[in-house]
N, CA and C atoms as an extended XYZ file, in Angstrom:
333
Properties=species:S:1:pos:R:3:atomname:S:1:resname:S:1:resid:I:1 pbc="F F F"
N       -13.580       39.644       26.840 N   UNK     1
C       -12.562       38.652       26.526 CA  UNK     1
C       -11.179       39.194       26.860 C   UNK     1
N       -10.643       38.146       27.000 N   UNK     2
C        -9.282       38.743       28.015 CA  UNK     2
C        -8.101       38.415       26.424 C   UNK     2
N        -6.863       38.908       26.470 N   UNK     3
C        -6.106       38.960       25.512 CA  UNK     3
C        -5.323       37.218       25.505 C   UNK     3
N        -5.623       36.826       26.689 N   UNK     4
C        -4.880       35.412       26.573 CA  UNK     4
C        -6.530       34.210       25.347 C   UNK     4
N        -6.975       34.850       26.065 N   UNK     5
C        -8.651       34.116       25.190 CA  UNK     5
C        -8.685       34.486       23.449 C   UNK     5
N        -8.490       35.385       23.560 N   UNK     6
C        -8.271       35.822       21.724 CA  UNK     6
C        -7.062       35.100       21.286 C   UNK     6
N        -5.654       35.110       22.004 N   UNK     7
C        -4.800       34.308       21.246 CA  UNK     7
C        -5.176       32.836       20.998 C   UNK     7
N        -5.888       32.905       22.065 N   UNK     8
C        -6.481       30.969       22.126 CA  UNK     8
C        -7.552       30.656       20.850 C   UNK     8
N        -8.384       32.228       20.642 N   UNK     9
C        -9.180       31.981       19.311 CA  UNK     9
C        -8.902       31.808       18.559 C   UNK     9
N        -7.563       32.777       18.531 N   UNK    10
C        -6.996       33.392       16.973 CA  UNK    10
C        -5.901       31.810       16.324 C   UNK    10
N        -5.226       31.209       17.641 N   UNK    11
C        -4.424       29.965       17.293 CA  UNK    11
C        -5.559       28.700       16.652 C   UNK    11
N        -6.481       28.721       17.281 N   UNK    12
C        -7.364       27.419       16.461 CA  UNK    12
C        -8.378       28.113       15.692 C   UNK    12
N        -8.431       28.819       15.112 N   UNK    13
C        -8.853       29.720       13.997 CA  UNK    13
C        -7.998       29.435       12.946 C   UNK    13
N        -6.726       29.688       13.445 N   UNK    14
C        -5.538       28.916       11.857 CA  UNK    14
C        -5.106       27.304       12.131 C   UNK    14
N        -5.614       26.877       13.096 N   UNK    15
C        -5.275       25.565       13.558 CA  UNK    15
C        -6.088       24.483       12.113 C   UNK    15
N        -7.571       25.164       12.505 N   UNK    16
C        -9.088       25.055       11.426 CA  UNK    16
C        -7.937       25.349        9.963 C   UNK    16
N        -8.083       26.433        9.757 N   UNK    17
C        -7.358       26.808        8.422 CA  UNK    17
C        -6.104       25.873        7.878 C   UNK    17
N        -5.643       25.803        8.955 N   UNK    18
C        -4.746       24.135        8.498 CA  UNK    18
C        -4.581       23.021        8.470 C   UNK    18
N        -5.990       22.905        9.007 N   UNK    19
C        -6.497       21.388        8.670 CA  UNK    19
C        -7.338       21.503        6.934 C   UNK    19
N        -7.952       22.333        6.842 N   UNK    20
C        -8.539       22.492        5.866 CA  UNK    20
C        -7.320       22.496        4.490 C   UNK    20
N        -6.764       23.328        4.681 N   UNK    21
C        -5.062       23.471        3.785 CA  UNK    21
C        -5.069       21.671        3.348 C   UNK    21
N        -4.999       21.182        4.353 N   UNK    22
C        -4.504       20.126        4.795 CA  UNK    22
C        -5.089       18.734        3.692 C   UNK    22
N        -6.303       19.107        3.989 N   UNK    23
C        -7.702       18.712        3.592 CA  UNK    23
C        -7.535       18.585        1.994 C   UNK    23
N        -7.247       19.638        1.770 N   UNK    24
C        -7.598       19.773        0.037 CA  UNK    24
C        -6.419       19.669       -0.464 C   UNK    24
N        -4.920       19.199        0.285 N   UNK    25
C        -4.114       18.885       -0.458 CA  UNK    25
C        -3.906       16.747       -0.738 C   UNK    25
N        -4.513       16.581        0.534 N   UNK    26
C        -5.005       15.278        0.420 CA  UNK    26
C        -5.874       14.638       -0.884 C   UNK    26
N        -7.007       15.744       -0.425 N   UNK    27
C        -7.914       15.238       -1.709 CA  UNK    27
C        -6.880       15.348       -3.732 C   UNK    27
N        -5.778       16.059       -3.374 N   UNK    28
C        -5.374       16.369       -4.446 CA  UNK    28
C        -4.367       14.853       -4.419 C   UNK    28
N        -3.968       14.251       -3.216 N   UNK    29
C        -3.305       12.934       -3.523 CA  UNK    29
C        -4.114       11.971       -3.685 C   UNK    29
N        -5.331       11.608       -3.005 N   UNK    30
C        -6.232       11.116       -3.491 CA  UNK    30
C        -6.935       10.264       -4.763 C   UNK    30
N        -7.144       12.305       -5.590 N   UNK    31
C        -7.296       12.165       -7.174 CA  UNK    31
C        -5.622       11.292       -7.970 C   UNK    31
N        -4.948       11.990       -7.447 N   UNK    32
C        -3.684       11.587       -8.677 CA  UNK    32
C        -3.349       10.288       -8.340 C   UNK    32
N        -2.963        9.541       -6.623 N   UNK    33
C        -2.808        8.477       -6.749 CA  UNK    33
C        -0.793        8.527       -7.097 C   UNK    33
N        -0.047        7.867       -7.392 N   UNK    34
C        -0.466        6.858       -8.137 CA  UNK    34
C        -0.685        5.363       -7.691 C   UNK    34
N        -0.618        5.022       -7.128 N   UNK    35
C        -0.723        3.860       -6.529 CA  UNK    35
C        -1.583        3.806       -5.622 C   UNK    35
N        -2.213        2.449       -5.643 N   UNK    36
C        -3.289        2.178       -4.369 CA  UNK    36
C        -3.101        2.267       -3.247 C   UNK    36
N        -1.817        2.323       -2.826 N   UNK    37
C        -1.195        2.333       -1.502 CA  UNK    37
C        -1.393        3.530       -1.323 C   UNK    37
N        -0.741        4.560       -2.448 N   UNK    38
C        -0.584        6.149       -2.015 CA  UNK    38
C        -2.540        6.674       -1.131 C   UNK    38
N        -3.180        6.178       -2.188 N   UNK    39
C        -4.368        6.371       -1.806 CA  UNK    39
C        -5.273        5.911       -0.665 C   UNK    39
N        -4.525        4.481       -0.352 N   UNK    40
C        -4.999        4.093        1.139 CA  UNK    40
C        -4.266        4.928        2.475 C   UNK    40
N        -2.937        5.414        2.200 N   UNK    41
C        -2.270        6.264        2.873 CA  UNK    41
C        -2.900        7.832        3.038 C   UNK    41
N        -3.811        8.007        1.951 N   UNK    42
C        -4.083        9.213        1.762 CA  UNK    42
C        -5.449        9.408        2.821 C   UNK    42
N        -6.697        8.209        2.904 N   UNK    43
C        -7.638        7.832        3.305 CA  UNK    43
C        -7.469        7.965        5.703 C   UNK    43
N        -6.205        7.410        5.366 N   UNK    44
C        -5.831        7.176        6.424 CA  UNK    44
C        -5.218        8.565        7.375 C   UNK    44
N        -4.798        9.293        6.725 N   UNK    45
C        -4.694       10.422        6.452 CA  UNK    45
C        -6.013       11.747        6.843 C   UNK    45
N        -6.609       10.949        6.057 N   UNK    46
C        -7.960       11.675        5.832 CA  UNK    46
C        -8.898       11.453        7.535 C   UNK    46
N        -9.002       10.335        7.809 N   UNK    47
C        -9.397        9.936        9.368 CA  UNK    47
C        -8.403       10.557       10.043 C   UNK    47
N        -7.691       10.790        9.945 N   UNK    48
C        -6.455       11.836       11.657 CA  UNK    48
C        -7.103       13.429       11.323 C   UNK    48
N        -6.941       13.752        9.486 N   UNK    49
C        -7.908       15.144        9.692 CA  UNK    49
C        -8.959       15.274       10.404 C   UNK    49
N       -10.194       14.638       10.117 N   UNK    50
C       -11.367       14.541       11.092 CA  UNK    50
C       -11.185       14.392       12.148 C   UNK    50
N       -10.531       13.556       13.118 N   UNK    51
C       -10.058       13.878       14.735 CA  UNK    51
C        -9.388       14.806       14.809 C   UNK    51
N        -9.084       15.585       14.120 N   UNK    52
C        -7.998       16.944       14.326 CA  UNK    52
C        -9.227       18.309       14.258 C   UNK    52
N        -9.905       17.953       13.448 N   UNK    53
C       -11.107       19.149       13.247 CA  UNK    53
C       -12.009       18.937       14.393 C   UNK    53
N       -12.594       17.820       14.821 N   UNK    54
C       -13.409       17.436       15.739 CA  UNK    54
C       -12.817       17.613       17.210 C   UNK    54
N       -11.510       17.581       17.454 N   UNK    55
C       -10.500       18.260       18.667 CA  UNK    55
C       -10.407       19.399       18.555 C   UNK    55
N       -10.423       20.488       17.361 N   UNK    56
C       -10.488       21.692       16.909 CA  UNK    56
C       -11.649       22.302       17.615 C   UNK    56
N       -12.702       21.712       17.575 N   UNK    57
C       -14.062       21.822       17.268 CA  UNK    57
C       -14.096       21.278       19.289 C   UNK    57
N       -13.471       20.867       19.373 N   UNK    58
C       -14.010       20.673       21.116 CA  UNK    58
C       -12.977       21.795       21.840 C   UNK    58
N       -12.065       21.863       21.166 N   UNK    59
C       -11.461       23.223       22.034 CA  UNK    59
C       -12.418       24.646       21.633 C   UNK    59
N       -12.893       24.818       21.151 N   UNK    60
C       -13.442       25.852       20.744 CA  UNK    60
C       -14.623       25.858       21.266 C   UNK    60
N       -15.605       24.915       21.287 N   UNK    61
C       -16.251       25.440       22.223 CA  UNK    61
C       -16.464       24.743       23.755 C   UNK    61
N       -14.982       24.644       23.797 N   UNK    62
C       -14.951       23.463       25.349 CA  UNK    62
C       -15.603       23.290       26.019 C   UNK    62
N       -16.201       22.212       25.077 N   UNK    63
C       -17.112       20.615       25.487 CA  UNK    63
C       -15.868       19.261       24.803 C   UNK    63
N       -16.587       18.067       25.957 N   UNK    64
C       -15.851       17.215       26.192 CA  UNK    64
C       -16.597       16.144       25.462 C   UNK    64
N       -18.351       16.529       24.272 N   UNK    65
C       -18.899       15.835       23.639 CA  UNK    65
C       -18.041       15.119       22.856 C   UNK    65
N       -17.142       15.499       22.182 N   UNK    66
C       -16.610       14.908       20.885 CA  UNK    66
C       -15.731       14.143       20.897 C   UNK    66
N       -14.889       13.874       22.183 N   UNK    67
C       -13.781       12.842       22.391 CA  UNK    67
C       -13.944       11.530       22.273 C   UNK    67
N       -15.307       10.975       23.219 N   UNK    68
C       -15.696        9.125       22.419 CA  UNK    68
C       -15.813        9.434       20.805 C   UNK    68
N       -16.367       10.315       20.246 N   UNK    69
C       -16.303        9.782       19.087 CA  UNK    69
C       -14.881       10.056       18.221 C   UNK    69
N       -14.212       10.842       18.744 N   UNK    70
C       -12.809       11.182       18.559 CA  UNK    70
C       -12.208        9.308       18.459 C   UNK    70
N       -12.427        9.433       19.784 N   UNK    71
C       -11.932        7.850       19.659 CA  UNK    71
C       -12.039        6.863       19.115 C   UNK    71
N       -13.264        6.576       19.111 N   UNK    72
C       -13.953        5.592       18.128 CA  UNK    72
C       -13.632        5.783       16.417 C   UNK    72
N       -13.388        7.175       16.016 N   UNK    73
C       -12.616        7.182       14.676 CA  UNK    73
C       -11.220        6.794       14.403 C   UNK    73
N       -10.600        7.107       15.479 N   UNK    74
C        -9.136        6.955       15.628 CA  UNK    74
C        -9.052        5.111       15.706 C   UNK    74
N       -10.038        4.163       16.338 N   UNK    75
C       -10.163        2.860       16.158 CA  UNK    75
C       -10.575        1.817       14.675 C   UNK    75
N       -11.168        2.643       14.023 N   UNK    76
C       -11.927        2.931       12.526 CA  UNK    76
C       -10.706        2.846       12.170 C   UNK    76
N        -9.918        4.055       12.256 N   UNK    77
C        -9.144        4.654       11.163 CA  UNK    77
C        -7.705        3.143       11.299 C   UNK    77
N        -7.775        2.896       12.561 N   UNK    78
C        -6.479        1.806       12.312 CA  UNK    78
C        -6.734        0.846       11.948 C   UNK    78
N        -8.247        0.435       12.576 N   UNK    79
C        -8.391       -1.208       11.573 CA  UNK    79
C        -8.402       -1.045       10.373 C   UNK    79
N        -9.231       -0.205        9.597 N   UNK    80
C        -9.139       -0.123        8.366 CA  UNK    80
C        -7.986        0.639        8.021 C   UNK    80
N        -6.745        0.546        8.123 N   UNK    81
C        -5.359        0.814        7.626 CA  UNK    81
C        -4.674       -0.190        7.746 C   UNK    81
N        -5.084       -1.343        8.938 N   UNK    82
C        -4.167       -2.341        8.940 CA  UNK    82
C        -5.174       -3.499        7.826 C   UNK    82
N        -6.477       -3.427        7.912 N   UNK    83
C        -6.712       -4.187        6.619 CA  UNK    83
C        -6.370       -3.838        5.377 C   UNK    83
N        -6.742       -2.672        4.917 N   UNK    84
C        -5.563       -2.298        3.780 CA  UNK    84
C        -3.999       -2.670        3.352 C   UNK    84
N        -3.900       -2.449        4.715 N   UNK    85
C        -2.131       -2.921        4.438 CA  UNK    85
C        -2.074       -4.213        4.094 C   UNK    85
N        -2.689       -5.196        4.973 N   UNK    86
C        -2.866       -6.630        4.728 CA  UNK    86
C        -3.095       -6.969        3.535 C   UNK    86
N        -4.101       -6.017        2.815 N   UNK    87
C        -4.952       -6.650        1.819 CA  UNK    87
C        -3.535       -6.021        0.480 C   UNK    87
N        -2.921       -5.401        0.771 N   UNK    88
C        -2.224       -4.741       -0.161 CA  UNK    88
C        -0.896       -6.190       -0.326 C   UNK    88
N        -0.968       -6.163        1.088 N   UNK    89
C         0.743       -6.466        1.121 CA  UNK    89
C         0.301       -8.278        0.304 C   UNK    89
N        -0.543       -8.974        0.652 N   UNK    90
C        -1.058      -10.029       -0.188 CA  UNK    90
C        -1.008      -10.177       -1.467 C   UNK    90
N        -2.101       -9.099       -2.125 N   UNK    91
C        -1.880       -8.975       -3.532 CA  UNK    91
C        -0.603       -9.091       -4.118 C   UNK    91
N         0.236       -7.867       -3.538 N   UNK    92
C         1.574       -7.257       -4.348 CA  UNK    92
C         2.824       -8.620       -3.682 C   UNK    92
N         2.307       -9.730       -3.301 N   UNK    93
C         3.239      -10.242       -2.893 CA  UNK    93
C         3.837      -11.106       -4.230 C   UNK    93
N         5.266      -10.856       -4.152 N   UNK    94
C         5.797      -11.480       -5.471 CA  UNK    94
C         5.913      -13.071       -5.844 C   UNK    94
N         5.521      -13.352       -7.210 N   UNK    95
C         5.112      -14.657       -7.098 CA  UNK    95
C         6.573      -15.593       -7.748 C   UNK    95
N         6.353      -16.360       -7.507 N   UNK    96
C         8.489      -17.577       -7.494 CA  UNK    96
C         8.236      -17.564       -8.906 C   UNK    96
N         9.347      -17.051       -9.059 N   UNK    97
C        10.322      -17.419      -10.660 CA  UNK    97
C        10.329      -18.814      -10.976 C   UNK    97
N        10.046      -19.499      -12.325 N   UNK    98
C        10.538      -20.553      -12.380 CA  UNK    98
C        11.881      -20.533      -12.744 C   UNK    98
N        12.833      -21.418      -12.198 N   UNK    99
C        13.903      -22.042      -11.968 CA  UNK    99
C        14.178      -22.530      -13.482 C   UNK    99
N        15.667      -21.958      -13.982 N   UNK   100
C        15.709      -22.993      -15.444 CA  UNK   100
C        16.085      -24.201      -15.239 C   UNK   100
N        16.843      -25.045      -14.329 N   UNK   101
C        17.353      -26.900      -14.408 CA  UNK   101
C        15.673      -27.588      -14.577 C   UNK   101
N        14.429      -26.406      -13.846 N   UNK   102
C        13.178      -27.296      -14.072 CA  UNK   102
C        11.964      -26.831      -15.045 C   UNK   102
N        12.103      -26.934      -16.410 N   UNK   103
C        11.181      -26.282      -17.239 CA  UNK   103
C         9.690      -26.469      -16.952 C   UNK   103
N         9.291      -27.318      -16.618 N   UNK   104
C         8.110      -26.893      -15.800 CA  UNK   104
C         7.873      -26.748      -14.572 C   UNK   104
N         8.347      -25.903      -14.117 N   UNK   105
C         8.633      -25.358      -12.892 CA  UNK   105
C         6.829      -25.851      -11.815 C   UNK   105
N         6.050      -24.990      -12.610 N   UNK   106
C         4.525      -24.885      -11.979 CA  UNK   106
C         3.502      -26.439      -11.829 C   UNK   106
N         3.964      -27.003      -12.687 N   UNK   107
C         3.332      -28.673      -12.588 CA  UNK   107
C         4.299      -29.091      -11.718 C   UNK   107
N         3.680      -30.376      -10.934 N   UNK   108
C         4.055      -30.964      -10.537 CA  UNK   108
C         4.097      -32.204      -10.712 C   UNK   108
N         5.235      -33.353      -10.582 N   UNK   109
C         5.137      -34.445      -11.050 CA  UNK   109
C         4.214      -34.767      -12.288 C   UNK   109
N         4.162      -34.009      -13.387 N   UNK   110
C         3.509      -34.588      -14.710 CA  UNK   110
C         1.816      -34.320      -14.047 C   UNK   110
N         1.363      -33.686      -13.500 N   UNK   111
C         0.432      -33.821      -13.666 CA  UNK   111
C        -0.775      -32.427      -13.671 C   UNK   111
C-alpha cells in the first residue's frame, strides 16, 4: 500500500466514525423530540446518514454496487419529507378566530 492509499483509508475510517457520531446524536433528537416536526427532521436526517455510510461503504471497497440504491433512498427520503411536511403543515394550520360584531361566528345563517 502506497502512503496516498492509507490516507484514503485512514480519511473514511473517520469519515465512518462521523457518521456514526452523527448517528447517535440523532437518535438522541429523536428520543427527546420536542416536537413532531423536530422528529420528522430528525428521520430525514437519518436517510442522508444511510447514503453517507453506504457512499462510505462504496469508497472503501470501490464498487459502484451501492449507488442505485444510494439513489433510490435519497428518492424515499424526499417523498417522505415532503409528505411529512404536508401532513404537518395541514394539521398545525391555524384555525379563524371568531370575530366579536358576530357572536356566532361558526353557524351560519341560524342554522
Amino acid at each position: 500500500m502506497t502512503t496516498t492509499e492509507n490516507v484514503d483509508r485512514w480519511l473514511l475510517y473517520v469519515a465512518v466514525a462521523m457518521i456514526v457520531v452523527a448517528g447517535l446524536l440523532l437518535l438522541a433528537r429523536i428520543w427527546r423530540g420536542p416536537s413532531m416536526l423536530d422528529r420528522a427532521l430528525s428521520l430525514d436526517v437519518c436517510a442522508a446518514l444511510i447514503i453517507a455510510g453506504l457512499g462510505a461503504r462504496a469508497a472503501l471497497v470501490r464498487d459502484t454496487f451501492y449507488f442505485p440504491i444510494m439513489l433510490v433512498l435519497a428518492f424515499l427520503g424526499f417523498t417522505g419529507s415532503v409528505g411529512i411536511a404536508r401532513f404537518i403543515a395541514v394539521r398545525d394550520r391555524p384555525r379563524p378566530r371568531p370575530r366579536p360584531d358576530r357572536p356566532n361566528d361558526t353557524k351560519e345563517n341560524g342554522s
